[in-house]
N, C-alpha and C positions, 0 to 999 in steps of 0.2 A: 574471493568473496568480499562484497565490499557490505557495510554496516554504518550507518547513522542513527542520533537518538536527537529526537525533538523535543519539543513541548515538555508539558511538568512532569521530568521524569524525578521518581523518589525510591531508591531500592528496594525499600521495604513495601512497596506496594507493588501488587501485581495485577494484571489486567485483570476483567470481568468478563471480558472475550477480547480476542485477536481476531482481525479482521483480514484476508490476504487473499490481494489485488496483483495481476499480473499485467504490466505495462511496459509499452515502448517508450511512452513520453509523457510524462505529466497530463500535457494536455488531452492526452489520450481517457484520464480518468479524473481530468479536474470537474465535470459534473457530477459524478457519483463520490467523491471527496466533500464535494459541500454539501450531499443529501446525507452521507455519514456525520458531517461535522454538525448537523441541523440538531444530531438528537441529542437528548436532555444529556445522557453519561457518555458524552465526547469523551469527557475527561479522568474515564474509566475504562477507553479503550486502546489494544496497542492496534498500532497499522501496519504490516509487514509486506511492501512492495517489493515484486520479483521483478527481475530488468535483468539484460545483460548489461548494459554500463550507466551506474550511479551517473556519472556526467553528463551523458548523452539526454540522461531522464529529465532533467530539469527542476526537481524535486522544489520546490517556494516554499522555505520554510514558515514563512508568515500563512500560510496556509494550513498549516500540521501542529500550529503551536500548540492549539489547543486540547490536544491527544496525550493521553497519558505517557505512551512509550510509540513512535515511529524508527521501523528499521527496513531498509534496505539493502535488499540480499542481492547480488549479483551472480548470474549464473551463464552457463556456456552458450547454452541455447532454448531459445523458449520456440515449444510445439504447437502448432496452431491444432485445436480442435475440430475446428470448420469442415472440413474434410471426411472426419467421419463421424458428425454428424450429418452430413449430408446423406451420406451412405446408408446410414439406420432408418434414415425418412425412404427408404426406397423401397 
């Protein structure tokens, strides 16, 4: 599992909410990263992006700076849902 921390992180504070986002590639969620970054308590939220590989992701930390706590989890495999919702529409 991999882990990074961005922005003004300060131990003794803790988020107000966590936010988490499942990505292949930054760019995949860099729109909805500046509609979260827009609001007023950016800097009262953590970010916790699911990926299989931190490197692959691309993660721009000029982008994240202004979040309380950004961590990046890495995991084996990510499930697409697509599928079955598809299914339940039927």
């Amino acid at each position: 599992m991999g882990y990074q921390e961005g922005g003004k992180v300060n131990d003794r504070d803790s988020p107000q909410m966590s936010v988490v986002i499942v990505a292949d590639h930054y760019e995949t969620i860099r729109k909805t990263m500046r509609h979260i970054r827009a609001q007023t308590v950016r800097d009262r939220l953590e970010i916790v992006i699911v990926t299989q590989s931190a490197d692959i992701l691309g993660l721009d930390p000029a982008e994240v700076a202004d979040f309380l706590h950004v961590r990046v989890i890495e995991v084996d495999a990510i499930i697409s849902l697509s599928p079955f919702r598809r299914a339940a529409r039927v």
